[in-house]
N, C-alpha and C positions, 0 to 999 in steps of 0.2 A: 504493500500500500504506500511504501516511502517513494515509491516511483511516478505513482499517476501525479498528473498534472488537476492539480485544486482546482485552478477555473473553470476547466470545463471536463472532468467526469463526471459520472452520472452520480445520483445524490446516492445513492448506495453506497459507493465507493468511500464518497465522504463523508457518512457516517461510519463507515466501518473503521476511516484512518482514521476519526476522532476519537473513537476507543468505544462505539454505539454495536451491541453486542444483537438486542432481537430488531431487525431491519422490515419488519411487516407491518402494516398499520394496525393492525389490534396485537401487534406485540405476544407475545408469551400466554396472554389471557386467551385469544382469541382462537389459538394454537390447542392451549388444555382441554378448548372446548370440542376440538373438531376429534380429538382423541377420545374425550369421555362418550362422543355420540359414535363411536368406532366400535368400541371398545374390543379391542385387539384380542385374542388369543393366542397364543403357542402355539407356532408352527405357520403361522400362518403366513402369507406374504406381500410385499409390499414396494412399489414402484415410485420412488420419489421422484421426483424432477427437478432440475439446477439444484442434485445435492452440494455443490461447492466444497469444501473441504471435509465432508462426512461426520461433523458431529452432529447431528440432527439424526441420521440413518443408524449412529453405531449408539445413542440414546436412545431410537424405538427400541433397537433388539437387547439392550442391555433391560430394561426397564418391562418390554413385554414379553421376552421370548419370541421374538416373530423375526423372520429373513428377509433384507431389507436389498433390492437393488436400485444406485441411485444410480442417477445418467448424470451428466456433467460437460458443457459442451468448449471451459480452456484447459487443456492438457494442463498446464503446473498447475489448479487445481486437483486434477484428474491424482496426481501424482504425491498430491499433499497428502489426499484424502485417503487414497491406499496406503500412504505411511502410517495414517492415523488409525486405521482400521487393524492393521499390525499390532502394532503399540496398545490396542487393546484388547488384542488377541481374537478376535472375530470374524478368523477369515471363512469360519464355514456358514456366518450368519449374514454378513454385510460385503458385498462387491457395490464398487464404483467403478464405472466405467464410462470412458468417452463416446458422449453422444452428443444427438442434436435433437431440440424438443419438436423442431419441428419434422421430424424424420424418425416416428416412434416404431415405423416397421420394422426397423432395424433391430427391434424386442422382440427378440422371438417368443416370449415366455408369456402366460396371462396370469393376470395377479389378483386378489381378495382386496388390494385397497391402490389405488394412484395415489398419491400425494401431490399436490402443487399449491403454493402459499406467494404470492405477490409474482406472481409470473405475465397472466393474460392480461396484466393492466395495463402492459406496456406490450401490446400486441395490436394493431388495426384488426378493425374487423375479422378482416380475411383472417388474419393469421389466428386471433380466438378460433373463428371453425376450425381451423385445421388442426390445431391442439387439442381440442377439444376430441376433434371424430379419432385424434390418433389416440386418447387415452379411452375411450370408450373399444375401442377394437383391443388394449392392452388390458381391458379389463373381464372376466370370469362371467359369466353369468349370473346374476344377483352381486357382483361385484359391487365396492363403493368408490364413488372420488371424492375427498375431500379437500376444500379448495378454502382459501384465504386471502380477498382480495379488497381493492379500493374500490368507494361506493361513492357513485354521485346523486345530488337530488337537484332539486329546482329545476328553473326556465331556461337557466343561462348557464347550460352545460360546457358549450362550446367555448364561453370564456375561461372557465376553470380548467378547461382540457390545454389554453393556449398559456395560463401561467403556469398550469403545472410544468409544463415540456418546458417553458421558457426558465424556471426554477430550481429542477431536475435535471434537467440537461437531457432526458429524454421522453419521446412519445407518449406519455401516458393518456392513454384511455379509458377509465374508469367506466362502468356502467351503471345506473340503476341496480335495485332490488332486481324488480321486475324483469331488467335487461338480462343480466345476470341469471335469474330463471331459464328464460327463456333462452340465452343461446348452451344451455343446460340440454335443455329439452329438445332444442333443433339438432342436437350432437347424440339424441337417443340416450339421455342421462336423466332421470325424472328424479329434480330434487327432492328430499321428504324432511328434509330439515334444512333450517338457515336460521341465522340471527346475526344480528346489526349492531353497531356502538359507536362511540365516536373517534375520530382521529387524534390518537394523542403518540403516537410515534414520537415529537419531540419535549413532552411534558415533562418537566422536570421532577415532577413527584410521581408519575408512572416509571421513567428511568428507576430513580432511589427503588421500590416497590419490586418494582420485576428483575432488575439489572444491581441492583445492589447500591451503596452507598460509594464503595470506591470505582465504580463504575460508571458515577454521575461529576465524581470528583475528577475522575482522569479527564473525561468529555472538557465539563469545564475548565480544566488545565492547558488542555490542546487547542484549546479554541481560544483562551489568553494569550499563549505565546505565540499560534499561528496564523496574522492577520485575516489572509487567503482563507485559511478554513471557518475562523468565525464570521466572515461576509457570507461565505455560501450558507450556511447554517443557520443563521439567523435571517438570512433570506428565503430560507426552504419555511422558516417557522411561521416565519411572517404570513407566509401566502398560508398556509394549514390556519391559522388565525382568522385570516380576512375571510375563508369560506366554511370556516367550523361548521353555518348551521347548513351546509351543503356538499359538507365531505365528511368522508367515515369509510367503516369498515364492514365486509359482509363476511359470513362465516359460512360457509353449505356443503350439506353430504346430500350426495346424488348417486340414487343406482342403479346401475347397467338392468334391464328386464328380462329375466331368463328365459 
């Protein structure tokens, strides 16, 4: 992360080099939720997508017993997260492998649960279906998808989509509740649960809460010494602020129809 350039990566990026550990807009909360409406078993398995360095994948299988394959589409990710999965000795529970989300044929395997958490936000249209129908084809019959994403409401969607991108530094398309249903539905995934909350990705007291106290301190340490990062940062915040009563979070298990 000492490498990318502050101005213009994408806001993920800088929060992750600010020391900002859950990068999804309902955070860590929004996560426990799509788990407890899961609720995992032993043996079971599981298709994550953009695992990035595999601890999220080598924590479902520590915590439920379940075999977790993630896809990961930069190689020194790829390469991190197989070291990590080593290091905790998992290698007959958890493989990472180099893939590409939009190219899910390439899984030969069908699975009891997809996972994808802040991915299709920053997908046009097209690209949501096509993510979409590839995880519904990776998924089992009666399979679930569990998905974690950005939710827009009001009239003036079109402006919030043009600061988000302008903010973030990329595409973000957020949808509707309803939107979000529905390109659910058009992908042959029939949601039966969702819920909603608000954006606090940069809240200072959700950070303390979910991310810890020396985890809100590092952020604000990084962001004192590093001009560059506290302009971006406090500019991502800003905009989360200016449309709080029109951006949030959606939560939904959707399942494949046997």
């Amino acid at each position: 992360m000492a490498q990318i350039n502050l101005k213009t990566a994408p806001g993920h990026q800088v929060l992750a080099a600010a020391g900002k550990q859950a990068l999804r807009p309902g955070g860590y909360t929004a996560t426990e939720q799509l788990f407890a409406w899961a609720d995992f078993k032993p043996g079971e398995t599981i298709l994550e997508l953009a695992a990035s360095f595999g601890y999220s994948a080598i924590s479902l299988a520590q915590r439920y017993g379940v075999r977790v394959v993630g896809i990961e589409k930069n190689p020194d990710s790829v390469a991190r997260a197989q070291a990590n999965v080593v290091a905790a000795g998992l290698q007959g529970q958890v493989s990472i492998m180099e893939g590409d989300i939009f190219h899910l044929e390439q899984v030969t395997e069908q699975f009891d649960y997809v996972l994808a958490e802040a991915i299709l936000t920053m997908q046009s249209a097209g690209g949501k279906a096509k993510i979409l129908a590839g995880i519904c084809d990776r998924l089992k019959a009666n399979g679930q998808f569990l998905s974690q994403e950005l939710r827009v409401s009001g009239t003036d969607t079109n402006a919030i989509h043009r600061d988000l991108s302008t903010t973030i530094r990329v595409n973000a398309s957020p949808l509707s509740t309803e939107g979000w249903i529905t390109a659910c539905q058009t992908a042959g995934l029939t949601v039966e649960k969702y819920d909603t909350g608000p954006m606090t990705l940069l809240s200072p007291r959700r950070i303390a809460q979910e991310e810890g106290l020396a985890s809100l301190l590092t952020i604000g340490w990084n962001m004192l010494t590093r001009p560059v990062l506290r302009q971006r940062i406090l500019s991502m915040r800003e905009t989360f602020i200016r449309h709080s009563s029109d951006l949030g979070y959606v939560v939904l298990c959707a399942r494949k129809e046997g």
